[in-house]
DSSP file (Angstrom, degrees, kcal/mol; ACC not computed):
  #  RESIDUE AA STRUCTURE BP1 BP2  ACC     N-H-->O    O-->H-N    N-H-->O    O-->H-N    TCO  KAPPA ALPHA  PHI   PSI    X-CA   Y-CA   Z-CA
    1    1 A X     >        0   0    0      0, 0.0     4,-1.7     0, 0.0     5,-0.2   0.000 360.0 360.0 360.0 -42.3   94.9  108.9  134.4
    2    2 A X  H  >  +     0   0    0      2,-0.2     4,-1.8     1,-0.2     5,-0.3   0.888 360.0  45.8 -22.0 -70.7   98.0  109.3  132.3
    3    3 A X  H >> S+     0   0    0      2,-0.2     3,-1.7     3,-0.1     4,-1.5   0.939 105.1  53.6 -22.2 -94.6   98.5  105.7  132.7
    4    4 A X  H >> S+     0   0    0      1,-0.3     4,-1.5     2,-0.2     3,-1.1   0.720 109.4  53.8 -27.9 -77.3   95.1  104.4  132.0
    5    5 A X  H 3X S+     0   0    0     -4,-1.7     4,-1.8     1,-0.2    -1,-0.3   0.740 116.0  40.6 -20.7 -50.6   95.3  106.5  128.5
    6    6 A X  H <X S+     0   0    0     -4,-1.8     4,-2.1    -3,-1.7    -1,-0.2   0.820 111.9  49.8 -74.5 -39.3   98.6  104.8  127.6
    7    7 A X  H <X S+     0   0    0     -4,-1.5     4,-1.0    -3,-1.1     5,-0.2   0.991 110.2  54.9 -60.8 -56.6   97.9  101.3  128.8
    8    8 A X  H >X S+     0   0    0     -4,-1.5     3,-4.3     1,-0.2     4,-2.8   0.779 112.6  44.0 -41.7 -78.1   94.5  101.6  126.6
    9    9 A X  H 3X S+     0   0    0     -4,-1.8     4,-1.9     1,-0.3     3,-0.4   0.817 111.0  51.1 -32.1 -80.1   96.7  102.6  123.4
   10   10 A X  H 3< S+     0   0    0     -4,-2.1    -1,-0.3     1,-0.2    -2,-0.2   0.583 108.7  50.7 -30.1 -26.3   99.3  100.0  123.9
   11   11 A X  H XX S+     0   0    0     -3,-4.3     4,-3.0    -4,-1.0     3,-2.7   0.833 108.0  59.0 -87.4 -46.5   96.4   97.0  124.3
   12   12 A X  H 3X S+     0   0    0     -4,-2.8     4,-2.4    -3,-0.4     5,-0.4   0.939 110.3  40.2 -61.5 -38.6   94.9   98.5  120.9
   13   13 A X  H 3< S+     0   0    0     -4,-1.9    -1,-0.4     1,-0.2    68,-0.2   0.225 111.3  50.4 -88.2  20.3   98.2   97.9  119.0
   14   14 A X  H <> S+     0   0    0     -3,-2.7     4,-2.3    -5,-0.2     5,-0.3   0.518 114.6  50.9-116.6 -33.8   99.0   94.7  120.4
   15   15 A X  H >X S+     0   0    0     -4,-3.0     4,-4.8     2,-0.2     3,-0.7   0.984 109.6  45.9 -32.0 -75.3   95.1   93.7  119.3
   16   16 A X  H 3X S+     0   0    0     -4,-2.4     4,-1.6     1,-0.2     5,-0.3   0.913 119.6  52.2 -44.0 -50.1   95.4   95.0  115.8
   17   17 A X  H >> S+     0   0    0     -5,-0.4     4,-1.0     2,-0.2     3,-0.9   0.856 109.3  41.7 -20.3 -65.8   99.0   92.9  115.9
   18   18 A X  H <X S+     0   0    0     -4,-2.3     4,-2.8    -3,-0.7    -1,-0.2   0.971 114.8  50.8 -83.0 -39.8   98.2   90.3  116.8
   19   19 A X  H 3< S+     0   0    0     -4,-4.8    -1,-0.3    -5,-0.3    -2,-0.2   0.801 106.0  58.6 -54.6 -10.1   94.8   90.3  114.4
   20   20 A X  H X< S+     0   0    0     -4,-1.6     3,-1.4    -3,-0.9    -1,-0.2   0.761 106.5  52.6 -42.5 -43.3   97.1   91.3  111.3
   21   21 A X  H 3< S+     0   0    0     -4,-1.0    -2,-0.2    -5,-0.3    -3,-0.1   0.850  99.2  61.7 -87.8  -7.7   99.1   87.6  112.3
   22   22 A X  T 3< S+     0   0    0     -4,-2.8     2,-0.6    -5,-0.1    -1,-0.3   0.520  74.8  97.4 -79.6   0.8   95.8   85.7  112.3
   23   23 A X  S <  S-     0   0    0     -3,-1.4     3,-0.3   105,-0.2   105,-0.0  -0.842  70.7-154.2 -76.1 105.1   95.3   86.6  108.4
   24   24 A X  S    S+     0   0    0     -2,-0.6     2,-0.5     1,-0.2    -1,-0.1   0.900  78.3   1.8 -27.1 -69.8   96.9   82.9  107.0
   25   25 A X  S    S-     0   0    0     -3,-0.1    -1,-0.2     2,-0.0   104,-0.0  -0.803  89.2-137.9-148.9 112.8   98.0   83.9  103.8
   26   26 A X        -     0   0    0     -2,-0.5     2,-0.4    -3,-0.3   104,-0.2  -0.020  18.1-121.9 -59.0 165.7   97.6   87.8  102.9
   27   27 A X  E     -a  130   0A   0    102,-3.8   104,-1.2     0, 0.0    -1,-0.1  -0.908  29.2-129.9-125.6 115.2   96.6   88.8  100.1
   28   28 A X  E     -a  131   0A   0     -2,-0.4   104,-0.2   102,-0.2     2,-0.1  -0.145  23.0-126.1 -64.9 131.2   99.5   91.5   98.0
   29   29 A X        -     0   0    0    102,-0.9     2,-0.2   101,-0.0   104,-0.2  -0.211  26.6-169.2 -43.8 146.2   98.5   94.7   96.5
   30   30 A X    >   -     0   0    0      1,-0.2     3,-4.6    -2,-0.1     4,-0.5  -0.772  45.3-105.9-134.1 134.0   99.0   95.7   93.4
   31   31 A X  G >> S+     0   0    0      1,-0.3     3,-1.9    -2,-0.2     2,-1.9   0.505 119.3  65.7   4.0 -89.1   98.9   98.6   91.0
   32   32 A X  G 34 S+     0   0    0      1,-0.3    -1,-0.3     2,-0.1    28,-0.0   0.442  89.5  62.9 -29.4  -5.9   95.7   96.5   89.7
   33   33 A X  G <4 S-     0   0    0     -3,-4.6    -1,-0.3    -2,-1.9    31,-0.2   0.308 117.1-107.2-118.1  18.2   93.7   97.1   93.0
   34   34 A X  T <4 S+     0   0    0     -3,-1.9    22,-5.9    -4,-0.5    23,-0.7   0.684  82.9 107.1  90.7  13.6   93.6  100.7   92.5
   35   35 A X  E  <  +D   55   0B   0     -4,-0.7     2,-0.4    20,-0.3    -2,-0.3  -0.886  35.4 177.1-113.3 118.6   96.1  102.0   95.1
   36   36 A X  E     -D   54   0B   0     18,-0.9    18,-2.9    -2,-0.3     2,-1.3  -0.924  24.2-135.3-143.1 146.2   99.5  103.3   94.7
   37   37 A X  E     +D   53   0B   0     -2,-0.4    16,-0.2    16,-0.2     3,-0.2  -0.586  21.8 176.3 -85.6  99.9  101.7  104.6   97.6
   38   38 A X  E     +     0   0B   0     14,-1.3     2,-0.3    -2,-1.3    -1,-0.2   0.952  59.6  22.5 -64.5 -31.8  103.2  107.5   96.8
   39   39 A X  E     +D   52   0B   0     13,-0.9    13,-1.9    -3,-0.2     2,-0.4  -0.971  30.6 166.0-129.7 130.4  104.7  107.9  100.2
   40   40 A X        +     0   0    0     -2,-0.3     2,-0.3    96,-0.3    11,-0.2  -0.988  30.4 157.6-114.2 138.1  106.0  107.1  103.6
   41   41 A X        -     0   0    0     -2,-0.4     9,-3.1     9,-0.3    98,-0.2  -0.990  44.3-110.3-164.0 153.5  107.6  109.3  105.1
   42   42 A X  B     +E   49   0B   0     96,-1.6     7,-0.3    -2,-0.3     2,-0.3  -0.343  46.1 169.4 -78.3 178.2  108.5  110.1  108.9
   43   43 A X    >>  +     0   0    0      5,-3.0     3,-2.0     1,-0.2     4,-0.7  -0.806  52.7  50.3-138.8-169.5  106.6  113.8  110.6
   44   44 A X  G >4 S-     0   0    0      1,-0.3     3,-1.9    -2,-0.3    -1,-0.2   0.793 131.3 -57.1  70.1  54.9  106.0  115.4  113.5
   45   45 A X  G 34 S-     0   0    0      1,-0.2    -1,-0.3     2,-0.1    -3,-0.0   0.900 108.3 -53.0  30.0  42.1  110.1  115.1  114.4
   46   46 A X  G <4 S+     0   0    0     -3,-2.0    -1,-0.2     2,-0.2    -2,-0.2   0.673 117.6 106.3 104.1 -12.1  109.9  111.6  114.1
   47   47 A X  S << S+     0   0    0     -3,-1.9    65,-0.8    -4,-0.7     2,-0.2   0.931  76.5  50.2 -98.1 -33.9  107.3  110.7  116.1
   48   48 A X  E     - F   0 111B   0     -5,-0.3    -5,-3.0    63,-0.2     2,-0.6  -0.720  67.0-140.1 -69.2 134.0  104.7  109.9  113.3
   49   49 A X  E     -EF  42 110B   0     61,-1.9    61,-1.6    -7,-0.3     2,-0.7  -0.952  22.4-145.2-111.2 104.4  104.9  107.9  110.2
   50   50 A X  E     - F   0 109B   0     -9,-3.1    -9,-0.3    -2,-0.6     2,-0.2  -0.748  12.1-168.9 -36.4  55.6  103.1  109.6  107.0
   51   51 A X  E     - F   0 108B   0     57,-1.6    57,-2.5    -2,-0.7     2,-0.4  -0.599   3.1-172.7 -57.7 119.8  101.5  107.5  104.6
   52   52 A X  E     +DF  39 107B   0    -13,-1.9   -14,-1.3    -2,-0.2   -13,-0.9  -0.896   8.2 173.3-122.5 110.5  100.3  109.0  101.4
   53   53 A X  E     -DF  37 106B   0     53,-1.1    53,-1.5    -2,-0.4     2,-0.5  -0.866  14.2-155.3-113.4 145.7   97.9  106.8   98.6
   54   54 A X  E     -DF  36 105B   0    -18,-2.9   -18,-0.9    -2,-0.5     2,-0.3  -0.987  17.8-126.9-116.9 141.2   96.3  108.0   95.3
   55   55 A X  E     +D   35   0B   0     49,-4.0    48,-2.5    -2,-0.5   -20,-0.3  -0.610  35.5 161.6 -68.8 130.5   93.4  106.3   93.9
   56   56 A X  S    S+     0   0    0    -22,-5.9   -21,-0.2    -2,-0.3     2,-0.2   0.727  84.5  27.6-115.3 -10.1   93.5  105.3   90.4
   57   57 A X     >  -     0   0    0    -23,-0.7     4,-3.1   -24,-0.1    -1,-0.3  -0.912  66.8-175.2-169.2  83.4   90.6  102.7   90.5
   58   58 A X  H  > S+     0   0    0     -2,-0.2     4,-0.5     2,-0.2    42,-0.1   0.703  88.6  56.3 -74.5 -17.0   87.7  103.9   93.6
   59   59 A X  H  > S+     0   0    0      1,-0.1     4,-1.6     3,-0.1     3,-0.2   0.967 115.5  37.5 -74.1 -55.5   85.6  100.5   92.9
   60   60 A X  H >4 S+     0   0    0      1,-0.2     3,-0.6     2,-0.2    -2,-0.2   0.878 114.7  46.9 -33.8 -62.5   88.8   98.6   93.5
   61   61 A X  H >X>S+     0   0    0     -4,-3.1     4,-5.0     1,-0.3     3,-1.5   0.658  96.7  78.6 -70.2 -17.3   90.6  100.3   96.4
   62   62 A X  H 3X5S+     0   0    0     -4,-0.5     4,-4.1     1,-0.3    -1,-0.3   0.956  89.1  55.1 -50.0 -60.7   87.1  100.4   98.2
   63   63 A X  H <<5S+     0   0    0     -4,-1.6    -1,-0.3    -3,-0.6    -2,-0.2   0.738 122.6  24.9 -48.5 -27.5   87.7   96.6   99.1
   64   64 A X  H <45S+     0   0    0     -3,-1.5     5,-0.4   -31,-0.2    -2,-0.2   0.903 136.2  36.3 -89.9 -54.5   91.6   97.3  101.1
   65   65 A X  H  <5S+     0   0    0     -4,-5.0     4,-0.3     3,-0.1     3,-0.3   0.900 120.0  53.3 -64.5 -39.9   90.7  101.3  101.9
   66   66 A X  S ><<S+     0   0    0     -4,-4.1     3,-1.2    -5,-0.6    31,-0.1   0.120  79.4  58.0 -87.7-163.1   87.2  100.7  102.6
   67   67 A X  T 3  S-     0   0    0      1,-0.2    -1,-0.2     0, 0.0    -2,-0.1   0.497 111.2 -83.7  70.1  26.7   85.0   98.1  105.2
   68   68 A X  T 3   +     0   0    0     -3,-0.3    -1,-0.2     1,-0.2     2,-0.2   0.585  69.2 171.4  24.4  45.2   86.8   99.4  108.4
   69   69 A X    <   -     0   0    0     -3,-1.2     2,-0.4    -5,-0.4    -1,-0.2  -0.518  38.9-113.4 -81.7 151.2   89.9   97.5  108.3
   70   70 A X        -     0   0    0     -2,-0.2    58,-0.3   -54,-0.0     2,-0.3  -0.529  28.0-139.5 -73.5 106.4   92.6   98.4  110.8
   71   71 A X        -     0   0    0     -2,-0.4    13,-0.8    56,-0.2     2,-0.4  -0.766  26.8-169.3 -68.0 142.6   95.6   99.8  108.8
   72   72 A X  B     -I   83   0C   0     54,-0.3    54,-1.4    -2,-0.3     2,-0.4  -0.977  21.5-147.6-151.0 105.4   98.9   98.4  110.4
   73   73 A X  E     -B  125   0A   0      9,-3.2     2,-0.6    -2,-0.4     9,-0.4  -0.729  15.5-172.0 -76.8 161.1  102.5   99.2  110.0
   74   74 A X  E     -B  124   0A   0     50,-1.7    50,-3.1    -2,-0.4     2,-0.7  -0.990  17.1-138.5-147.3 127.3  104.7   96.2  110.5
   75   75 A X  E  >  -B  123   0A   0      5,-3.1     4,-2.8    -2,-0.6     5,-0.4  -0.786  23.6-119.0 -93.5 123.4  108.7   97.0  110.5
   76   76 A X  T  4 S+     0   0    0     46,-1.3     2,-1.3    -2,-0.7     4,-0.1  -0.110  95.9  23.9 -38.1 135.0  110.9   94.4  108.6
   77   77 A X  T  4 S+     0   0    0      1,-0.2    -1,-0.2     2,-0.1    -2,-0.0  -0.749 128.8  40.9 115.1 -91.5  113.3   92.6  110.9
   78   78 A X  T  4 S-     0   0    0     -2,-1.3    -1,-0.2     1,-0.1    -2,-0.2   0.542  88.7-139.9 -68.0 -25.7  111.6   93.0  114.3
   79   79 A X     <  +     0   0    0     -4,-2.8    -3,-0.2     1,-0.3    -1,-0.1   0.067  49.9 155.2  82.4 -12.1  107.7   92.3  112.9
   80   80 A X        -     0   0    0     -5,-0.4    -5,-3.1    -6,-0.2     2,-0.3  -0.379  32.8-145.0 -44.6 150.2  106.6   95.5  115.6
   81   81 A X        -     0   0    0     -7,-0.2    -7,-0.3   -68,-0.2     2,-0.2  -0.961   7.9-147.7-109.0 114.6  103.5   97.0  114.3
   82   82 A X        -     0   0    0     -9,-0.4    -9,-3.2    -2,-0.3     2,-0.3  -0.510  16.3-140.9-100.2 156.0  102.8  100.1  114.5
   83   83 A X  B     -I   72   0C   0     -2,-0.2    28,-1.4   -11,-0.2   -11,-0.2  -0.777  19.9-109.7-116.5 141.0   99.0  101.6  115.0
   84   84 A X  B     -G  110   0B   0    -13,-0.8     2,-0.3    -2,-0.3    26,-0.2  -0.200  39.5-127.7 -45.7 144.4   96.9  104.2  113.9
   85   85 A X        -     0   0    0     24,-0.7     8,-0.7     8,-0.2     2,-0.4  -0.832  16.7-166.3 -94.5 158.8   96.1  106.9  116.9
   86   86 A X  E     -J   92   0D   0     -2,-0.3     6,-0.3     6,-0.2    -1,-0.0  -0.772   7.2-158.2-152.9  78.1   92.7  107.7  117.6
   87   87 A X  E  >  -J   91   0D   0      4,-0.9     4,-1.2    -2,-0.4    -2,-0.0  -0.285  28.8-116.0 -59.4 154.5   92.6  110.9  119.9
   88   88 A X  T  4 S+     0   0    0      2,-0.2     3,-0.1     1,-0.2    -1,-0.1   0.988 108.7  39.1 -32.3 -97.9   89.1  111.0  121.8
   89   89 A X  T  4 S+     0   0    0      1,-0.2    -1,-0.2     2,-0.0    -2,-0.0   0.584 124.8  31.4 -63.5 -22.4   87.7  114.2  120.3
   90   90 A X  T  4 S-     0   0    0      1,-0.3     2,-0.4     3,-0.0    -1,-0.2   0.774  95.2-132.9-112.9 -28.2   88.9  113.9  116.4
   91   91 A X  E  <  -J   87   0D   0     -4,-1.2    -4,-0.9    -3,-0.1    -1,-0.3  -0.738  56.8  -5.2  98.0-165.4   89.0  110.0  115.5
   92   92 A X  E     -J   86   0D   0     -2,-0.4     2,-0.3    -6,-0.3    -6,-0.2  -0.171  67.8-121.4 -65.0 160.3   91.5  107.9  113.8
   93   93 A X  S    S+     0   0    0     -8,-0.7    16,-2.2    16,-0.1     2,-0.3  -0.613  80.8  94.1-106.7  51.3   94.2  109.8  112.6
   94   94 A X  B     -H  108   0B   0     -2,-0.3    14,-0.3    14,-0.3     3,-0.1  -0.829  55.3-151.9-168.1 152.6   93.6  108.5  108.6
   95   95 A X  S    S+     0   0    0     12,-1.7    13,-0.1    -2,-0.3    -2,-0.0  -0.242  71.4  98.5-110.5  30.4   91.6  110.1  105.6
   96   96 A X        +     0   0    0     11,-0.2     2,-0.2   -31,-0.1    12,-0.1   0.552  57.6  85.8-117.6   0.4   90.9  107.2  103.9
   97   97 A X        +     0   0    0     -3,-0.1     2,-0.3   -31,-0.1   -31,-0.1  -0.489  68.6  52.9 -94.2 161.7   87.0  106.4  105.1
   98   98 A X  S    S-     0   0    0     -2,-0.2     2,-0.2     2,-0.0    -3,-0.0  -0.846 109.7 -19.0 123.6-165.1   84.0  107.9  103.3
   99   99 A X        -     0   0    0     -2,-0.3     2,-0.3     1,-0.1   -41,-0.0  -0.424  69.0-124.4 -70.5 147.3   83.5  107.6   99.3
  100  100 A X        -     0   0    0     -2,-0.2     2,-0.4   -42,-0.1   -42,-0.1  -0.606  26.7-154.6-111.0 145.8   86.6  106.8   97.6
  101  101 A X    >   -     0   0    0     -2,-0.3     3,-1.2     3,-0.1   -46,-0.2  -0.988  21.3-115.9-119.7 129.2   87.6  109.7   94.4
  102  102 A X  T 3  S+     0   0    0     -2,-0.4   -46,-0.1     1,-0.2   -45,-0.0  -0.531  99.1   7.7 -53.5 132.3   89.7  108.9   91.3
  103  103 A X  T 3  S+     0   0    0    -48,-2.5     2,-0.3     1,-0.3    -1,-0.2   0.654  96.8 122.5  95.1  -7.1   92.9  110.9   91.3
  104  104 A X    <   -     0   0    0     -3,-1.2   -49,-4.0   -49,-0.1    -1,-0.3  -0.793  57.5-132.5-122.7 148.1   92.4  112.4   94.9
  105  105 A X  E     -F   54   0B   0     -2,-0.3     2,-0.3   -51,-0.2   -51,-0.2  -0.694  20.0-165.6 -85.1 151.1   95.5  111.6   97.8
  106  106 A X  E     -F   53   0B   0    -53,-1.5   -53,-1.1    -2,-0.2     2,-0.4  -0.636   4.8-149.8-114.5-170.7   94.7  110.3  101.3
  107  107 A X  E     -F   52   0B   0     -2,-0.3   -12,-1.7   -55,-0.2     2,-0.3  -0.991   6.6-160.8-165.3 140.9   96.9  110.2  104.0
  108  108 A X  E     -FH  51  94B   0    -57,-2.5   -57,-1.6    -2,-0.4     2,-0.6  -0.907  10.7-151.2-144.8 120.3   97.2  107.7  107.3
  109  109 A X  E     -F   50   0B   0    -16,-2.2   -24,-0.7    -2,-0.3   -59,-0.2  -0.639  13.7-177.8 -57.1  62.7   99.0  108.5  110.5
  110  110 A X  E     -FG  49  84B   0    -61,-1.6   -61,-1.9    -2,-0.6   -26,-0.3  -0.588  28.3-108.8 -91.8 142.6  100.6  106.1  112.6
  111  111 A X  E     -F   48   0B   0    -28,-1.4   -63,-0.2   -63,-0.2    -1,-0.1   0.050  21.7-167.1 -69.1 146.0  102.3  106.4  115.8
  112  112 A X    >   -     0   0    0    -65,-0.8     3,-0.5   -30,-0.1     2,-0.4  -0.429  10.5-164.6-142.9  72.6  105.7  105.9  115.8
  113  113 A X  T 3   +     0   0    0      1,-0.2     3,-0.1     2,-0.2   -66,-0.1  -0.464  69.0   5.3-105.4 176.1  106.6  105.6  119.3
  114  114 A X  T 3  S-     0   0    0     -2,-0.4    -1,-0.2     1,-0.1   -67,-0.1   0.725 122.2 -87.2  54.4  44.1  110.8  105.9  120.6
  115  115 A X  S <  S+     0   0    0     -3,-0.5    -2,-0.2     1,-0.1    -1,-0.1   0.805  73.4 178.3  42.4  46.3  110.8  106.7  117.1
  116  116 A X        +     0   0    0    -69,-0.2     2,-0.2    -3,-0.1    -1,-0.1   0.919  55.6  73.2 -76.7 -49.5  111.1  103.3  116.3
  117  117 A X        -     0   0    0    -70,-0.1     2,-0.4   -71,-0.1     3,-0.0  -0.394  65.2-172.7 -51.9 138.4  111.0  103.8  112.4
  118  118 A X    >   -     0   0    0     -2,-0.2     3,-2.3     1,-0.0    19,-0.3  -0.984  33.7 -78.0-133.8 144.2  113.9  105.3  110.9
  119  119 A X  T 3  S+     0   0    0     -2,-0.4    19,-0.1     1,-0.2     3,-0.1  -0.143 116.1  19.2 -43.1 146.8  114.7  106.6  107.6
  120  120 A X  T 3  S+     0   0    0     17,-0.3    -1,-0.2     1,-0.2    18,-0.1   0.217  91.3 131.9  71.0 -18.3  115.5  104.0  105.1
  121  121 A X    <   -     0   0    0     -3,-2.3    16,-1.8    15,-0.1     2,-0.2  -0.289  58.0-114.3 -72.3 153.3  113.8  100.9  107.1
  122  122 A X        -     0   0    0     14,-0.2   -46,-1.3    -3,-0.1     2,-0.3  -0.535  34.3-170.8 -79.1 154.1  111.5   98.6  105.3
  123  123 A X  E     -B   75   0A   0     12,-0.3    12,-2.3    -2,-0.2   -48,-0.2  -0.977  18.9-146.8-146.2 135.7  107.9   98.5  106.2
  124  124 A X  E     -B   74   0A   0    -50,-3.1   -50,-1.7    -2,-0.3     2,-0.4  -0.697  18.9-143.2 -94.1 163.4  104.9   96.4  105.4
  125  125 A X  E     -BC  73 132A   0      7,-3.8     7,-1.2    -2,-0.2     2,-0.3  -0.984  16.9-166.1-111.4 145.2  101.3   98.1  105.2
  126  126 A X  E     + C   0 131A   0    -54,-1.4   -54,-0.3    -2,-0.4     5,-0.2  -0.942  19.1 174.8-140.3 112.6   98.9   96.1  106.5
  127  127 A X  S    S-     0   0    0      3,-1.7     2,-0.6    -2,-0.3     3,-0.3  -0.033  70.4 -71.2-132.2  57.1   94.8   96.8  105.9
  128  128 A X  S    S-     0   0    0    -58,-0.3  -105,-0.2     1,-0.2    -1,-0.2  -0.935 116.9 -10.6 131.0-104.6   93.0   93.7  107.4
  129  129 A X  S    S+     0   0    0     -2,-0.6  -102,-3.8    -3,-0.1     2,-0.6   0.554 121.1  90.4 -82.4 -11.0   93.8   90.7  104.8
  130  130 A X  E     -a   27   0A   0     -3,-0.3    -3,-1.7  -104,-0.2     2,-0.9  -0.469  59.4-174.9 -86.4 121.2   95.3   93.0  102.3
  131  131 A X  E     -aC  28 126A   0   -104,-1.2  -102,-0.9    -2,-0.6     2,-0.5  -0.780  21.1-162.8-136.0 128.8   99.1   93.8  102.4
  132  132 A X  E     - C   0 125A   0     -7,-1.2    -7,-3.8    -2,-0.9     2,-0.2  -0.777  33.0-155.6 -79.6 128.6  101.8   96.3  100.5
  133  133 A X        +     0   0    0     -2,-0.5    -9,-0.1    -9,-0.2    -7,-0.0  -0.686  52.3  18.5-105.2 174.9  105.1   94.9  101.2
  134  134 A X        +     0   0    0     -2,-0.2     2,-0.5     1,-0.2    -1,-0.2   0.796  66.7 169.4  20.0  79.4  108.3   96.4  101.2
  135  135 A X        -     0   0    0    -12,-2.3   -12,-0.3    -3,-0.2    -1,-0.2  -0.888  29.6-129.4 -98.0 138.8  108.1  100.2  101.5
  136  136 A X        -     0   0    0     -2,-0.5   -96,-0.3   -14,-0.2   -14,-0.2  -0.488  12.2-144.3 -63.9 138.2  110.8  102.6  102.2
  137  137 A X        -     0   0    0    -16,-1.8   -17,-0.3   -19,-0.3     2,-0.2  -0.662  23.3-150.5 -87.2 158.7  110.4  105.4  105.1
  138  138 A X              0   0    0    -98,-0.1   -96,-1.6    -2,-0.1   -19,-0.1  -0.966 360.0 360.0-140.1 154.1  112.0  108.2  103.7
  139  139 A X              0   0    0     -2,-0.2   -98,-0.1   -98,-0.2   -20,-0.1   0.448 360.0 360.0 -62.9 360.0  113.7  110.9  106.3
């Protein structure tokens, strides 16, 4: 059963992948779309990568945060992407659905497994069409 659980996970992140590469030409974030990352940062000894946003502009951010687009890390260098998890019994691992607040933090979880993220690596974030490039994990 162990298995089954694992394959399932592993097909969902190679989905979302490969649908992140079928986006032509993304379209970059900016300060102007209401977004700013305050953080990435690794948890959970490593095994999870933190992502921390504030709203500054909830009409804006609505369009990346909102419509139920996949968020996606993607590691510089290798292109791997890593995927939200979505235990059975709680959902997606992410705070970011719902009505949007000025001023208020959200948070997204993404698997990070054999630790593949490391401190210092670059990362893109990824939310359907919409992409932040070059963020720092930090330790």
């Amino acid at each position: 059963m162990k298995r089954i659980a694992v394959a399932g996970l592993a097909f969902i992140a190679s989905v979302g992948a490969a649908w992140a590469e079928s986006v032509d030409e993304p379209v970059i974030c900016t300060a102007d779309d209401g977004i700013e990352v305050v953080a990435v940062r690794l948890t959970a000894a490593g095994t999870m990568v933190d992502l921390r946003l504030t709203v500054s502009d909830p009409e804006r951010a609505a369009r990346v945060l909102g419509g139920g687009l996949t968020p996606l890390l993607r590691m510089k260098g290798s292109g791997k992407a890593l995927a939200v998890p979505a235990p059975a019994k709680i959902g997606p691992l992410k705070a970011t659905s719902g009505k949007l607040e000025r001023g208020r933090s959200y948070f997204v979880l993404f698997g990070n497994p054999g630790r593949m993220v490391r401190p210092g690596q670059k990362v893109d974030l990824r939310f359907g069409p919409y992409l932040i490039p070059d963020l720092t994990v930090e330790g």
